[in-house]
Backbone bond lengths (Angstrom), bond angles and torsions (degrees), N, CA, C in turn:
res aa  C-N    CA-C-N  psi(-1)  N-CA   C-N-CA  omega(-1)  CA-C   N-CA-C  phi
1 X - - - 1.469 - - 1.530 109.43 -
2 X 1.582 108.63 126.85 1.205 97.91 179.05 1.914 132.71 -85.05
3 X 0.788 137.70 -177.31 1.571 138.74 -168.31 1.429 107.54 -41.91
4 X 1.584 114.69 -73.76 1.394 129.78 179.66 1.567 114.26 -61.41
5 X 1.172 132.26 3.36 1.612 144.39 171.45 1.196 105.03 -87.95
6 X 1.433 104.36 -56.11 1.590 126.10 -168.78 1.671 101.06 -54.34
7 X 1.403 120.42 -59.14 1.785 120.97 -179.75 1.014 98.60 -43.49
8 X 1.622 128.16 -58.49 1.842 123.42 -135.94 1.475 86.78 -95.63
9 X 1.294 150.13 -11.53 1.995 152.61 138.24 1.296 102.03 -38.31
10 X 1.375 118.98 -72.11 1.265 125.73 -173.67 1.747 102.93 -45.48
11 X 1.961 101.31 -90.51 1.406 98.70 171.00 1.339 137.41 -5.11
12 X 1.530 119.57 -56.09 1.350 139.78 -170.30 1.569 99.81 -76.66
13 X 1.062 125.22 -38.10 1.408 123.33 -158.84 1.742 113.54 -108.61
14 X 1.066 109.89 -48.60 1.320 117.57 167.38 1.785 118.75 -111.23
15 X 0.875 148.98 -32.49 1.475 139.89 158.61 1.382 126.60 -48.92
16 X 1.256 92.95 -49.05 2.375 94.53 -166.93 1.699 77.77 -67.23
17 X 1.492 114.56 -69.11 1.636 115.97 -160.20 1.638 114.27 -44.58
18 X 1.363 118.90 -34.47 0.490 118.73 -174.81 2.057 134.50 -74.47
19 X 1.598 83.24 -42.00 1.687 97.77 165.66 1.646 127.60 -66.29
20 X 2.027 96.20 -27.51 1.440 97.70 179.70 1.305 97.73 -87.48
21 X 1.327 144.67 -59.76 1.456 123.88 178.97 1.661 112.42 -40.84
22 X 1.234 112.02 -70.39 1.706 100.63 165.20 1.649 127.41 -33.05
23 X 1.562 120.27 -4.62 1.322 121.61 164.10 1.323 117.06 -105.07
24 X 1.419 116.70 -15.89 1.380 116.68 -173.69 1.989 95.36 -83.28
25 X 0.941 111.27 -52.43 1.757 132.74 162.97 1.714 104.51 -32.77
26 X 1.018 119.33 -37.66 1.520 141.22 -168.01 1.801 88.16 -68.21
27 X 1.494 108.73 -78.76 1.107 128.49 -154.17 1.353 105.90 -60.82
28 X 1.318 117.08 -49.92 1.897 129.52 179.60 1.781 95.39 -58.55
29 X 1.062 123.29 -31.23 1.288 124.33 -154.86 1.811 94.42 -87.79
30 X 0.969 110.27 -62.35 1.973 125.18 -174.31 1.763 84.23 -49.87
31 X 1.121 143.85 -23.40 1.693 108.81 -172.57 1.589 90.27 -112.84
32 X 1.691 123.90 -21.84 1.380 101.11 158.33 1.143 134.35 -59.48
33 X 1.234 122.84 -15.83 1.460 133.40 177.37 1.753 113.99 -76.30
34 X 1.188 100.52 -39.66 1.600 104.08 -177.12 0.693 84.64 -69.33
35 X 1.719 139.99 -84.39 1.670 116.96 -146.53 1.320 124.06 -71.00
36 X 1.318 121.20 -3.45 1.421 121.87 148.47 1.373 119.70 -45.79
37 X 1.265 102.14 -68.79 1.800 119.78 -171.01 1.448 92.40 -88.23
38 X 0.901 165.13 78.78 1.497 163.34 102.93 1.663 121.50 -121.47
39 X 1.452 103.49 -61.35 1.390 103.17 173.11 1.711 115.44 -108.48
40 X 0.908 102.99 27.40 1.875 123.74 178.73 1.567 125.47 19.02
41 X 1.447 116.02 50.21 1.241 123.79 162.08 1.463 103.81 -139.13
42 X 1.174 108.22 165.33 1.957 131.31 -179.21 1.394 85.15 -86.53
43 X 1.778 97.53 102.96 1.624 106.20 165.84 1.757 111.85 -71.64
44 X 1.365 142.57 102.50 1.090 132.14 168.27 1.632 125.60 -66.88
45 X 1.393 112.61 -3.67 1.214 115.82 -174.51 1.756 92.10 -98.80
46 X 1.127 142.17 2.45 1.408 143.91 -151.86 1.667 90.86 -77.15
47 X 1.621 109.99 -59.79 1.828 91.42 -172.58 1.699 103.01 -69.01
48 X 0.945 118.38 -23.14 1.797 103.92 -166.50 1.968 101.30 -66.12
49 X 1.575 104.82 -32.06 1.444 115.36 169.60 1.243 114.22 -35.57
50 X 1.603 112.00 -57.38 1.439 137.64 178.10 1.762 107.45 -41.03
51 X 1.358 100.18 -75.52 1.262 135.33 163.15 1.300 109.95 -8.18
52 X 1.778 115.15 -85.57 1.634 142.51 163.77 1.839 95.65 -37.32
53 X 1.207 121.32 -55.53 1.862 109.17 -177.53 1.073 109.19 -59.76
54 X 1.546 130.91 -34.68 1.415 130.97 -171.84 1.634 105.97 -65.08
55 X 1.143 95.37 -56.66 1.822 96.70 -179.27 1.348 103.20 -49.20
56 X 1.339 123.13 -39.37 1.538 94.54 -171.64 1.208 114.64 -72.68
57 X 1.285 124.93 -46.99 1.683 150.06 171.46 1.537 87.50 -11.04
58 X 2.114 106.64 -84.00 1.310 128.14 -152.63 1.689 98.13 -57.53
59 X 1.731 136.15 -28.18 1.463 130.57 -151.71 1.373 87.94 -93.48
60 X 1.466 135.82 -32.56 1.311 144.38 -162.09 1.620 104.05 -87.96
61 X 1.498 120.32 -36.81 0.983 130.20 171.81 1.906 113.95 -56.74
62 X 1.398 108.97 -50.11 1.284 92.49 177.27 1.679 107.41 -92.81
63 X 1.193 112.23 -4.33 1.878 93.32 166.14 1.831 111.83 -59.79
64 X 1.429 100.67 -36.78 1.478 109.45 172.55 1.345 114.10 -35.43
65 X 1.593 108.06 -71.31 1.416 122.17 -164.59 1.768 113.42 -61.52
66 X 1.538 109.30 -51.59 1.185 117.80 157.64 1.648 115.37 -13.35
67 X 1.289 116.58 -51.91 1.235 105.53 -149.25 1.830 101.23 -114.13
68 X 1.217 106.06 0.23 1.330 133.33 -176.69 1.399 114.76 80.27
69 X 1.239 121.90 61.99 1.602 109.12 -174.30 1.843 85.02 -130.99
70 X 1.361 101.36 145.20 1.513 104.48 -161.46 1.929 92.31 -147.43
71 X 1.253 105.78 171.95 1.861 118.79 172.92 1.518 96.81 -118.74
72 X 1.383 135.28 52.78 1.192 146.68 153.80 1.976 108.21 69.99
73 X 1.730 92.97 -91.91 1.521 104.40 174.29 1.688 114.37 -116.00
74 X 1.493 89.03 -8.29 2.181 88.68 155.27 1.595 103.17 -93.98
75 X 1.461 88.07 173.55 1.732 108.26 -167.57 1.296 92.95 -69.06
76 X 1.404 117.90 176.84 1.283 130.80 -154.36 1.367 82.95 -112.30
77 X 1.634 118.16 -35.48 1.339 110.51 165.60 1.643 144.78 -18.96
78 X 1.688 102.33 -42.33 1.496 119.74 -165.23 1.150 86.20 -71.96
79 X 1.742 137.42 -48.70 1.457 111.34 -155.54 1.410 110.41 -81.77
80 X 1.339 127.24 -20.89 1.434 133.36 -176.22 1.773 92.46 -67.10
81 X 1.474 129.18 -29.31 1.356 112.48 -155.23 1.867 120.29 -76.99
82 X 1.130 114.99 -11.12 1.171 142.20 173.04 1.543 115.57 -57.28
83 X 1.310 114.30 -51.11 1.336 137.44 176.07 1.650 105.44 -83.86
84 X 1.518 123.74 -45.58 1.596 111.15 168.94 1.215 107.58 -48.88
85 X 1.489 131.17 -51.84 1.510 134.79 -146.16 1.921 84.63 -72.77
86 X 1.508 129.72 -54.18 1.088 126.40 -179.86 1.283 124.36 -59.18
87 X 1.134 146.57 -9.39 1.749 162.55 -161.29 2.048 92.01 -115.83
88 X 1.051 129.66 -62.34 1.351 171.69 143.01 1.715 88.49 4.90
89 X 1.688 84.68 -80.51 1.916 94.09 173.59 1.415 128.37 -57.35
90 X 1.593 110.05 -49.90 1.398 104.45 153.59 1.569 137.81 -20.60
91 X 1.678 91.68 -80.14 1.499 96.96 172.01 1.332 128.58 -36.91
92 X 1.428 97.71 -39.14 1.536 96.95 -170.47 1.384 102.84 -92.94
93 X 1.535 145.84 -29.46 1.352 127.23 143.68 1.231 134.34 -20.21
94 X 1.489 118.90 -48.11 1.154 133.14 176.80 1.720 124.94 -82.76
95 X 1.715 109.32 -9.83 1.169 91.39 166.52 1.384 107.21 -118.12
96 X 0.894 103.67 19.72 1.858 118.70 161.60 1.655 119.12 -60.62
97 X 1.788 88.14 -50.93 1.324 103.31 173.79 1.598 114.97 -82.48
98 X 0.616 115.12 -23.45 1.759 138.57 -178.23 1.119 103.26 -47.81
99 X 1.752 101.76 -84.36 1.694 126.10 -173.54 1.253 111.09 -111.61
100 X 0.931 128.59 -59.37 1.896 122.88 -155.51 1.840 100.98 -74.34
101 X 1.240 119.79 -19.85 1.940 113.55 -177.33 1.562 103.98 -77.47
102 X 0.897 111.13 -23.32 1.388 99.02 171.11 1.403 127.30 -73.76
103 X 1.594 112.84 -51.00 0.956 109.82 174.52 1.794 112.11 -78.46
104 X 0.978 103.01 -2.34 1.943 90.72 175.18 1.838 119.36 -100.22
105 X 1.799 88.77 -6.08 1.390 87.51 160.44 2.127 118.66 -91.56
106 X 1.407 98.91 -12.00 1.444 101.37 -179.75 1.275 113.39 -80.95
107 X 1.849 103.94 -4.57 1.721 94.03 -179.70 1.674 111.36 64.05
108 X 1.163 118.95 49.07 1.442 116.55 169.49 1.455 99.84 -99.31
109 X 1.668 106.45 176.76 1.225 142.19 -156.64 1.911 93.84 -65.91
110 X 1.097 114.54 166.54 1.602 118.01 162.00 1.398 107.30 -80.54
111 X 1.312 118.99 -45.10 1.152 113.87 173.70 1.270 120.75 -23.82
112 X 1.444 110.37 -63.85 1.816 140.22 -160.46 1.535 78.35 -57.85
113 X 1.455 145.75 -101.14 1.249 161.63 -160.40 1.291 104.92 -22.13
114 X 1.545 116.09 -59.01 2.056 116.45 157.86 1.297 123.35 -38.55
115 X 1.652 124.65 -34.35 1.172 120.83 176.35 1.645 110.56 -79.86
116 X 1.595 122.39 -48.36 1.341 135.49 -164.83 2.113 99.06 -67.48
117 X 1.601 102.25 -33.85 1.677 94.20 164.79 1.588 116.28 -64.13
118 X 1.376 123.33 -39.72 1.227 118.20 -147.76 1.726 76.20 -69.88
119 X 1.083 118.62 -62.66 1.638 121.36 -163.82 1.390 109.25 -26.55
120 X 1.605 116.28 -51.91 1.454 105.18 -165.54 1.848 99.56 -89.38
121 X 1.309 98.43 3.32 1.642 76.95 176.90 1.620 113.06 -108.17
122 X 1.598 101.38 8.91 1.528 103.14 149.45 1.801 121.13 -82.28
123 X 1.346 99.24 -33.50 1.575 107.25 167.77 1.190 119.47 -63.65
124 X 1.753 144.20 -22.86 0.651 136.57 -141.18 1.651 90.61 -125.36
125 X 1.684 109.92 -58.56 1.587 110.50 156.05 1.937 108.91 -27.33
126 X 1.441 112.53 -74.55 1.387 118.40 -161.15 1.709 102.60 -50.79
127 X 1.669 115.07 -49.05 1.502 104.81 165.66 1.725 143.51 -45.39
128 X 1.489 104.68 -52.59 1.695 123.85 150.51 1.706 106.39 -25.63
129 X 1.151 123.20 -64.45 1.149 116.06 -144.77 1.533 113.33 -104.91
130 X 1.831 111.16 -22.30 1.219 115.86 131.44 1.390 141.07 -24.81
131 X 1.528 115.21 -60.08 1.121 140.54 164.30 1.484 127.24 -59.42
132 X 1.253 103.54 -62.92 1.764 98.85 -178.68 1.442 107.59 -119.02
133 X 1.533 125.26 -18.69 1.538 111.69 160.70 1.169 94.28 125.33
134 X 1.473 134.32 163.92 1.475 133.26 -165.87 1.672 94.40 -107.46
135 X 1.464 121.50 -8.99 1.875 110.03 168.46 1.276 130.42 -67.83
136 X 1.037 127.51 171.06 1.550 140.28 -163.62 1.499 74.72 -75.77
137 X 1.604 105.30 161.31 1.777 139.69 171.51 1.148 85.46 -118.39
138 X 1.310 139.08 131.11 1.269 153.44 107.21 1.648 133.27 -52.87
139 X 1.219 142.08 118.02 1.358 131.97 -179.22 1.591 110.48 -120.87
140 X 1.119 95.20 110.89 1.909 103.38 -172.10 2.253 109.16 -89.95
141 X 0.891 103.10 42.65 1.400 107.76 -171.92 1.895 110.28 -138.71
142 X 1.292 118.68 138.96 1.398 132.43 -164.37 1.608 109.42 84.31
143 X 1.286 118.44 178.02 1.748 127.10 -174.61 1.872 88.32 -91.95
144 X 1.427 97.73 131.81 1.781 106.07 -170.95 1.673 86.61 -103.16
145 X 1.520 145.73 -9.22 1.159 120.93 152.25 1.325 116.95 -95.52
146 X 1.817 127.09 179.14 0.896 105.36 158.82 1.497 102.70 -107.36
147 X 1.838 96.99 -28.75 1.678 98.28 167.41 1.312 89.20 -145.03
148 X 1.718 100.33 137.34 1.333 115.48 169.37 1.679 134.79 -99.20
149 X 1.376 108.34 178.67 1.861 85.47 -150.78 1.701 96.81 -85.24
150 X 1.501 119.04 10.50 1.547 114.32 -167.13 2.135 86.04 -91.10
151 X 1.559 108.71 -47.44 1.517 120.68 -171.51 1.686 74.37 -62.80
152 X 1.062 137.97 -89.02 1.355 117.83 -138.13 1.528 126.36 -45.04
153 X 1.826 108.82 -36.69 1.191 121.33 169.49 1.760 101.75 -56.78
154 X 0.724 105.65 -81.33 1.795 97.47 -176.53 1.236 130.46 -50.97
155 X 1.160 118.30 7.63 1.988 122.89 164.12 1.651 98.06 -116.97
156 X 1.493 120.22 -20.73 1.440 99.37 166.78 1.148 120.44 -109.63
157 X 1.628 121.85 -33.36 1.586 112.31 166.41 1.736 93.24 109.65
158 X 0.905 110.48 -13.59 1.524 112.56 177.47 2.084 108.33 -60.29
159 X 1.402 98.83 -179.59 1.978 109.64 177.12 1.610 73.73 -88.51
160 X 0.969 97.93 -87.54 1.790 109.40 -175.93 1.089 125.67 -4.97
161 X 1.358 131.73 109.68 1.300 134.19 143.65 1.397 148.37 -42.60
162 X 0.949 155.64 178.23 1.611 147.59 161.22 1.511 101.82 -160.10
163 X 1.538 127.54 126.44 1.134 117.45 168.91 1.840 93.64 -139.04
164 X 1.528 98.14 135.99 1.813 106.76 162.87 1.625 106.71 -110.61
165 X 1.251 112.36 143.53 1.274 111.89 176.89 1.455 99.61 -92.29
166 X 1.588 112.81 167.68 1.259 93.31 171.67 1.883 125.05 -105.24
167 X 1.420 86.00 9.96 1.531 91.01 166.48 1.958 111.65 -80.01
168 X 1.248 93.88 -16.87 1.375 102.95 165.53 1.241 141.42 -50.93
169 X 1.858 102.96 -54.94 1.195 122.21 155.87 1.313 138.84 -47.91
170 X 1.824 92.09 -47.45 1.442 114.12 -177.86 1.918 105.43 -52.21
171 X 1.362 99.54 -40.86 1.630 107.98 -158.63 1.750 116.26 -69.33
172 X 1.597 99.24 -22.47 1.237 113.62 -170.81 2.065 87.49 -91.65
173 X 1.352 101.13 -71.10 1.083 102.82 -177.64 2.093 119.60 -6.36
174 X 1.590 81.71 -74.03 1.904 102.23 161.95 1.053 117.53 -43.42
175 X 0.933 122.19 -29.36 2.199 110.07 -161.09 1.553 95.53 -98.90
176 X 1.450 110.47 -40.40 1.693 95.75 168.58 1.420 139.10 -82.88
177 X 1.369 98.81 -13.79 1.546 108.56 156.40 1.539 99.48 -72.91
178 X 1.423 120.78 -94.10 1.495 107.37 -167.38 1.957 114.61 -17.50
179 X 0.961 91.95 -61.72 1.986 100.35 -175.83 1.836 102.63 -44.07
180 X 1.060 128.04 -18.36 1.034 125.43 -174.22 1.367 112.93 -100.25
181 X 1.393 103.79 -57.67 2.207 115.10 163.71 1.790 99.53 -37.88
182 X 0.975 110.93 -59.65 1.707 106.52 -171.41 1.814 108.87 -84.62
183 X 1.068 111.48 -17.56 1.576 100.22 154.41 1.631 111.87 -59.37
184 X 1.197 116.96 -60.77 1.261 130.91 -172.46 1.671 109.16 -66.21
185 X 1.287 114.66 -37.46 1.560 105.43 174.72 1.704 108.22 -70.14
186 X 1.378 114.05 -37.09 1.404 108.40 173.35 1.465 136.46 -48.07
187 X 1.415 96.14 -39.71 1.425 118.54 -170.77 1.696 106.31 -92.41
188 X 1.243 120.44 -32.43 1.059 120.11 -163.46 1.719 123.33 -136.54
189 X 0.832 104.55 -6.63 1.799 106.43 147.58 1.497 117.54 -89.80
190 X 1.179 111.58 175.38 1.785 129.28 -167.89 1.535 96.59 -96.89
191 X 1.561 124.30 -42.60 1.207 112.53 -174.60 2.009 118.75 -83.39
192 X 1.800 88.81 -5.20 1.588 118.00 -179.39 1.707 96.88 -52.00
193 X 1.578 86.60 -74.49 1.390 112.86 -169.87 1.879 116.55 -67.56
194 X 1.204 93.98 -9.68 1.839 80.62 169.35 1.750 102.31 -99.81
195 X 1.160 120.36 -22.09 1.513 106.80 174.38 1.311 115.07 -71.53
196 X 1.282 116.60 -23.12 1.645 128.26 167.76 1.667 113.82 -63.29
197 X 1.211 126.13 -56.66 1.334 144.47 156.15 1.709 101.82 -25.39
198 X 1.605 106.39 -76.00 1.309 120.66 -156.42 2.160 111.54 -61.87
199 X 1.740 71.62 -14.96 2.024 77.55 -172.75 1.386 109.32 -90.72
200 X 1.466 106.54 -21.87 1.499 122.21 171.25 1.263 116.98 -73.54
201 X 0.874 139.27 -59.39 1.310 155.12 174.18 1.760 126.44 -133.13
202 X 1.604 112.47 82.45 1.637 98.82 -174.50 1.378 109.46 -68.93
203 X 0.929 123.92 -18.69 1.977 108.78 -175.92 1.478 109.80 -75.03
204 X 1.368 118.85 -53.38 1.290 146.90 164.57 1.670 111.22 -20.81
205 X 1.452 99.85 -65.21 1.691 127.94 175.87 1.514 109.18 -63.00
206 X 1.507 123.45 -32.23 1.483 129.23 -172.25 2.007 102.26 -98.33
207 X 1.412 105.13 -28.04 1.560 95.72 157.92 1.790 126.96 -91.25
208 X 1.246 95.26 -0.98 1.710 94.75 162.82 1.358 118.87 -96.01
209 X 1.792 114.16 -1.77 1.428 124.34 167.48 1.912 114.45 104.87
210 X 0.899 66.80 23.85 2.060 86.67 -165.66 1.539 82.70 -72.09
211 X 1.593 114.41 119.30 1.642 101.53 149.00 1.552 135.03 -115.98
212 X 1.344 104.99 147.49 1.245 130.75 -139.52 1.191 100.79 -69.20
213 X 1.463 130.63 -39.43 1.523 131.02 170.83 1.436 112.63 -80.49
214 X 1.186 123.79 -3.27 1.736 130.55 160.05 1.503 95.12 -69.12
215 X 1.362 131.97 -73.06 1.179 140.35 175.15 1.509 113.08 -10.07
216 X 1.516 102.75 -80.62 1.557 125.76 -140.69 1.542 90.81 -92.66
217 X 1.693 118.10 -41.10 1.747 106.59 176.22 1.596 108.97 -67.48
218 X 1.694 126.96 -16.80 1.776 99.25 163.24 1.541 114.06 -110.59
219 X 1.211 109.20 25.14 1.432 112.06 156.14 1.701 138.83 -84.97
220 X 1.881 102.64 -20.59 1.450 81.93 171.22 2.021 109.21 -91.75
221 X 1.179 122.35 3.32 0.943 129.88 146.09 1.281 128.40 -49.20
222 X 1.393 124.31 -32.83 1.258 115.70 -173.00 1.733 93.25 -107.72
223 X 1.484 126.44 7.14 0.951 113.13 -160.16 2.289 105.06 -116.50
224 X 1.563 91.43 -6.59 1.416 108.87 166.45 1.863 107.13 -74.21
225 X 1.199 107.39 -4.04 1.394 79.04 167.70 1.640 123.23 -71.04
């Protein structure tokens, strides 16, 4: 195989896969980090969170199709995703108030908060799968390349293939936009900069008047992405 075969092998096989899983990793990772650095325990319910948005995404997704409303040659997905992230926030508003305000007004241990996540992320796991079933979702609607490795061979002439999916794109696309919205909310909103404050220093942040349920009620909002 010669040189220029060898990249678009590589490319094809280890790069695209590799950057879009490294974006999906991106995204799970940016709301593990906040609730690390904001409300300072290892949320274990954080992927089932994920999990609970997907169901709505995928249930909203086929009310879409149902009725014939589609995003042409993107997934039908993108338009349902707007409304997961909003259903998404809810939930997690509500079990803020539910479960975790109590114990974050009693000032307990982190520990305690590791146990009270795992709980709802058995509730929340046991709901998911209740609901839509523990199998793969498949969605057969929009163009699933954006270029495929037969088009690539025939505009370059190469052995080599190259194919991007376009859920591929989509995934990378997302993680650097999001990475940028929350750069910019950090740095440059008021509620940015007091969760920054509050992760730095909470006593510090609560004697400059920072409040703590301002904080944490627009954080699981920002944390359904």
């Amino acid at each position: 195989m010669d040189f220029l075969n060898a990249i678009v092998a590589l490319t094809n096989f280890v790069l695209v896969p590799g950057i879009a899983y490294g974006a999906q990793l991106a995204l799970g990772a940016l709301g593990v980090t906040l609730i690390y650095g904001i409300l300072r325990f290892s949320n274990f319910a954080h992927g089932d969170t994920m999990a609970f948005g997907t169901m709505f995404v995928i249930l909203i997704t086929w009310g879409f199709q149902s009725v014939g409303i589609s995003a042409g040659p993107l997934p039908t997905a993108l338009l349902a995703l707007p409304f997961g992230i909003i259903l998404t926030g809810l939930v997690l508003l509500g079990t803020d108030r539910v479960v975790y305000r109590f114990y974050r007004r009693t000032r307990v241990k982190p520990v305690v908060f590791v146990m009270v996540s795992l709980g709802v992320m058995f509730i929340m796991n046991g709901l998911t799968r209740f609901i839509i079933g523990p199998g793969d979702q498949r969605f057969a609607d929009g163009e699933r390349f954006l270029i495929s490795a037969r088009n690539f061979k025939e505009m370059t002439g190469l052995k080599e293939g190259l194919a991007i999916k376009t859920t591929q794109g989509i995934t990378v696309i997302t993680a650097v936009v999001v990475v940028a919205l929350l750069f910019w909310f950090l740095n440059r909103t008021r509620t940015g900069k007091s969760m920054r404050a509050f992760s730095d220093n909470e006593d510090l942040a609560l004697l400059s008047g920072i409040n703590p349920e301002r904080v944490v009620c627009n954080f699981p909002n920002l944390k359904s992405f």
